[in-house]
N, C-alpha and C positions, 0 to 999 in steps of 0.2 A: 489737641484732639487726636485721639488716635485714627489709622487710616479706616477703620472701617464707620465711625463716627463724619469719617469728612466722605466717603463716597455715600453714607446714608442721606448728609445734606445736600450734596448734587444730588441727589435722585429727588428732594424732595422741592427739590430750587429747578428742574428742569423738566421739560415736558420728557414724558415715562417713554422706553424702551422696552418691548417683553422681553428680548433677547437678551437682553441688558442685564436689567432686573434678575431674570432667572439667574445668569452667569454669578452674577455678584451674590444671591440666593445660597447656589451652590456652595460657591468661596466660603461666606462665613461659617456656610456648613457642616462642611471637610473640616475648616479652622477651627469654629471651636464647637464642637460636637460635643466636648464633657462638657464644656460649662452655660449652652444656652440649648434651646432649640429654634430652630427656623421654619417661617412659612411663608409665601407668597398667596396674597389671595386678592382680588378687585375691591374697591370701595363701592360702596351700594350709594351712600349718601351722606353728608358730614351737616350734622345739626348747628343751628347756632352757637349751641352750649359746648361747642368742641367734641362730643361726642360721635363715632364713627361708626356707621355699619356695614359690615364684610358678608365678601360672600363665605362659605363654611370650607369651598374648597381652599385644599392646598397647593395650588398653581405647583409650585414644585414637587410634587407625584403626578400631576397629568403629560399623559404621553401627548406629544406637538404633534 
């Protein structure tokens, strides 16, 4: 598993950190900026069928 595949499973095996979160947000950011894009945003509500709903913002553009 690459490193940022094993800090995506902590984050999702552990109760959430914003500070965290962002930080680790930014990290893959910077890292790989050509080959993905990043967003943080809150979960609204996770359906039984696996299916997720976010909020629209991108926590990593909002000023803290």
């Amino acid at each position: 598993m690459s490193n940022a595949g094993n800090e995506l499973f902590n984050i999702i095996n552990s109760p959430t950190d914003s500070y965290y979160n962002k930080a680790l947000g930014y990290e893959l950011e910077n890292t790989f900026a050509e080959s993905m894009s990043v967003s943080l945003s809150n979960i609204i509500s996770i359906s039984s069928d696996g299916g997720i709903e976010i909020e629209e913002e991108n926590l990593l553009r909002k000023e803290s």
